[in-house]
C-alpha positions in Angstrom: -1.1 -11.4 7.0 -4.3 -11.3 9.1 -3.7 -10.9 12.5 -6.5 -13.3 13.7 -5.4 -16.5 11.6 -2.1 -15.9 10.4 -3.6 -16.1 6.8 -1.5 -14.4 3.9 -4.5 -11.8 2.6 -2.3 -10.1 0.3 1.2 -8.9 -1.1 3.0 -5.8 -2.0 4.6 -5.2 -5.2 8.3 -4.2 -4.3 10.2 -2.6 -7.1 13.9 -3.5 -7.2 16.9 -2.6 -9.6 19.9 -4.3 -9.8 23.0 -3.6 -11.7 25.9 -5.7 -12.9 28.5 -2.8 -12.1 26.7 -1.2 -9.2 25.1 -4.1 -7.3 21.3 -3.4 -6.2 20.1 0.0 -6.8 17.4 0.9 -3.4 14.0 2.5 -4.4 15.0 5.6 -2.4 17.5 6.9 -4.7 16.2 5.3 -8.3 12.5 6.4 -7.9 13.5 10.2 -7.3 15.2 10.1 -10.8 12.3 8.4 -11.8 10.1 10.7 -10.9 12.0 13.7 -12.0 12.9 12.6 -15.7 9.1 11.9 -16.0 10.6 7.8 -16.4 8.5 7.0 -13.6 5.2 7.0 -16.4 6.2 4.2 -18.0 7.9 2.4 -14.8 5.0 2.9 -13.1 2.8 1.6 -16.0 4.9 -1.6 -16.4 5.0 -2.3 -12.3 1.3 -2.0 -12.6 1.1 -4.9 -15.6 3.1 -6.9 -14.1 1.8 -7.0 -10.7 -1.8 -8.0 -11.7 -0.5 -10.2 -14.5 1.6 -11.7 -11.4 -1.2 -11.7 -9.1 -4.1 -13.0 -11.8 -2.1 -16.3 -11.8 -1.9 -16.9 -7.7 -5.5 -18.1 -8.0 -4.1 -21.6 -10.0 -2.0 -21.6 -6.5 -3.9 -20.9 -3.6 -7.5 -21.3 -1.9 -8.2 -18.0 -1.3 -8.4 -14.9 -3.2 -4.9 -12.6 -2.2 -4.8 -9.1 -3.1 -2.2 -7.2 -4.8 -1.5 -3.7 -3.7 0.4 -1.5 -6.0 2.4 2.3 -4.6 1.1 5.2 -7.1 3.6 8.4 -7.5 2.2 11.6 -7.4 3.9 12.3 -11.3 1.6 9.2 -11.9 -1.5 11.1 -10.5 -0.8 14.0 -12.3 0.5 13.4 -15.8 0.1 9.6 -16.8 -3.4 8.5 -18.0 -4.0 6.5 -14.7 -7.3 5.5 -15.4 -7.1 4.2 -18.6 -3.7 2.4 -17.3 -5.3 0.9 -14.7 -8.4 -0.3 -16.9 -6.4 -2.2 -19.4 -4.0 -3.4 -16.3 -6.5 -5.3 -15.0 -8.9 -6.2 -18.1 -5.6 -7.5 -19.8 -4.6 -9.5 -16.9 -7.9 -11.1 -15.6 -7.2 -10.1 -12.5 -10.8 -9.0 -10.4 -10.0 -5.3 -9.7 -11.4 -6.0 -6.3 -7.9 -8.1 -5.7 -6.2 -4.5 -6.7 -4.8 -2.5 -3.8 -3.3 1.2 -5.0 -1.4 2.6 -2.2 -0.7 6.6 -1.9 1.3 8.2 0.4 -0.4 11.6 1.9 1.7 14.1 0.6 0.2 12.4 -2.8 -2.7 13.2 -1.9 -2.5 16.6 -0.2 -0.7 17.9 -3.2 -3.0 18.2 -5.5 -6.2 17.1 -3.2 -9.4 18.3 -5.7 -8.4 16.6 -8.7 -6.8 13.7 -6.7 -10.3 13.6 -5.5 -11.8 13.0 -8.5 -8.9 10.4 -10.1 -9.5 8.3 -7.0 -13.2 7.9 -7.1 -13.6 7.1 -10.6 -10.3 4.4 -9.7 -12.7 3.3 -7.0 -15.7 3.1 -9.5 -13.5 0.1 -11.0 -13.6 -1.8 -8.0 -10.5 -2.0 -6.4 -9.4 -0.4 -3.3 -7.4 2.7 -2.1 -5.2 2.4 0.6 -2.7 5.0 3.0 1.1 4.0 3.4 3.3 5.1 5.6 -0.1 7.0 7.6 1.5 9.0 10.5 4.6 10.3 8.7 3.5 13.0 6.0 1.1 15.8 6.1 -0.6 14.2 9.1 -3.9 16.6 8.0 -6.9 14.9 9.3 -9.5 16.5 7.0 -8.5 14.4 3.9 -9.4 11.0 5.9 -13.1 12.1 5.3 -12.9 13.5 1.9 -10.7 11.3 -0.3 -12.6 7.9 -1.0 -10.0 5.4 0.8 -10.4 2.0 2.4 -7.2 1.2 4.5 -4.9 3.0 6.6 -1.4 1.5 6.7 0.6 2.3 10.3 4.4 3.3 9.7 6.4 1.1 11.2 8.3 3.7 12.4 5.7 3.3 15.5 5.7 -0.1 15.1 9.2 -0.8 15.7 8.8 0.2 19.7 5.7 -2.2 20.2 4.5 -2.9 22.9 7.2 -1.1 25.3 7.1 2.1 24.2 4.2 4.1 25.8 4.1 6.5 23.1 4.4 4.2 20.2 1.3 2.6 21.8 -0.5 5.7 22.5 -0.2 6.5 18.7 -0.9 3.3 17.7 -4.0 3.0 19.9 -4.8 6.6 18.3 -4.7 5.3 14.7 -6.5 2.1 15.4 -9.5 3.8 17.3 -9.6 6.8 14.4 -9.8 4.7 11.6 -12.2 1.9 13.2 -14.5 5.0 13.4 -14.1 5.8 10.0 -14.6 2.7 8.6 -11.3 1.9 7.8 -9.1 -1.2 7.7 -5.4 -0.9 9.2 -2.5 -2.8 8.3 0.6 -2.2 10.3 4.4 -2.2 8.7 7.5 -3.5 9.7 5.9 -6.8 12.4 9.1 -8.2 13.3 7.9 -10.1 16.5 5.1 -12.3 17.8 4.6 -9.4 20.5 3.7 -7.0 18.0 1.5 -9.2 16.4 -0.3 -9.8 19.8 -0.4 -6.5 20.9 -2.0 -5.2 17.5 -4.5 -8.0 17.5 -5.7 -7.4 20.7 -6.2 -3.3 19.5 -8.1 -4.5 16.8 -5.3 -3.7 14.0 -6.8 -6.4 11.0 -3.6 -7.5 9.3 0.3 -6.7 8.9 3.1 -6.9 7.1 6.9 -7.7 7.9 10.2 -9.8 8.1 8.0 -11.8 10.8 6.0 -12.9 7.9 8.5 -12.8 5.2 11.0 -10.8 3.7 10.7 -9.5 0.2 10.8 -12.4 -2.2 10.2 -12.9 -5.6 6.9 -13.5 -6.8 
């Protein structure tokens, strides 16, 4: 949502797994396996389909244009053909690739930073955009923010959560917001769960958020 107007800019693609013997499967111990056994590939290929295929029909359903942001695994980065995936993704969907969000974490980044380089500026040369998650909680190294070609950082809301008691949640906070503004970068913050928190970031100059304020996750 965008902190100003309380407009829905965008959504994240949320990959679930349920089971009829075990119930619902949580992303934290399928996607390991995933990732492991190399299954992520084609998981990772499908989630991106379906997303913009998804997202390519919202504009028969609202006014304004809404992005769709997509998480990339490093196994992604590395072994699948994420370029050409991406390509047909979008060019099969009709979706604009300048609705397409692709979300890293940093230790995505960090681990294999040169050719990580490279992958994401010829992603970028598509259109679409590049965003941080969870910004705060990996490698935390400060020299990648002016080399890889990224447009967004995303605030953990593990210094969220505390907003706008905590003095050194907002400390942090205020440190993200002010190092990214002078990078050129957009921030959306994770985990808003109260009107405070959307007050407090708005007034910091945080554009947008994301959260069980807003909504929880929903089907599409």
């Amino acid at each position: 949502m965008d902190l100003g107007d309380r407009k829905i800019i965008g959504a994240e693609a949320l990959l679930r797994w349920e089971l009829p013997d075990l119930g619902p499967i949580p992303p934290d111990e399928f996607i390991p396996i995933a990732e492991e056994t190399g299954l992520i590939i084609p998981i990772g290929d499908w989630v991106l389909r379906t997303a913009c295929k998804e997202a390519a029909g919202w504009k028969k359903l609202v006014a304004e244009p809404v992005h769709v942001s997509v998480n990339l695994s490093s196994v992604q980065l590395k072994q699948g053909d994420l370029l050409k995936t991406v390509e047909s993704a979008v060019s099969d969907s009709g979706l604009p690739a300048k609705l397409l969000d692709l979300e890293l974490t940093e230790s995505t980044m960090v681990s294999n930073p040169e050719e990580t380089i490279e992958i994401l500026y010829r992603l970028k040369s598509l259109g679409l955009s590049v965003y941080i998650d969870d910004f705060g909680t990996g490698y935390s190294s400060l020299s990648y923010l002016t080399r890889f070609p990224l447009d967004t950082l995303k605030i953990d809301r593990a210094f969220v959560t505390n907003l706008p008691d905590d003095k050194d949640s907002v400390a942090i906070v205020r440190a993200i917001v002010s190092m990214a503004k002078n990078l050129n970068l957009s921030i959306i913050a994770e985990g808003i769960e109260t009107d405070n928190q959307v007050s407090f970031l708005n007034a910091l100059g945080c554009d947008a958020g994301q959260g069980y304020l807003f909504s929880k996750p929903v089907p599409a």
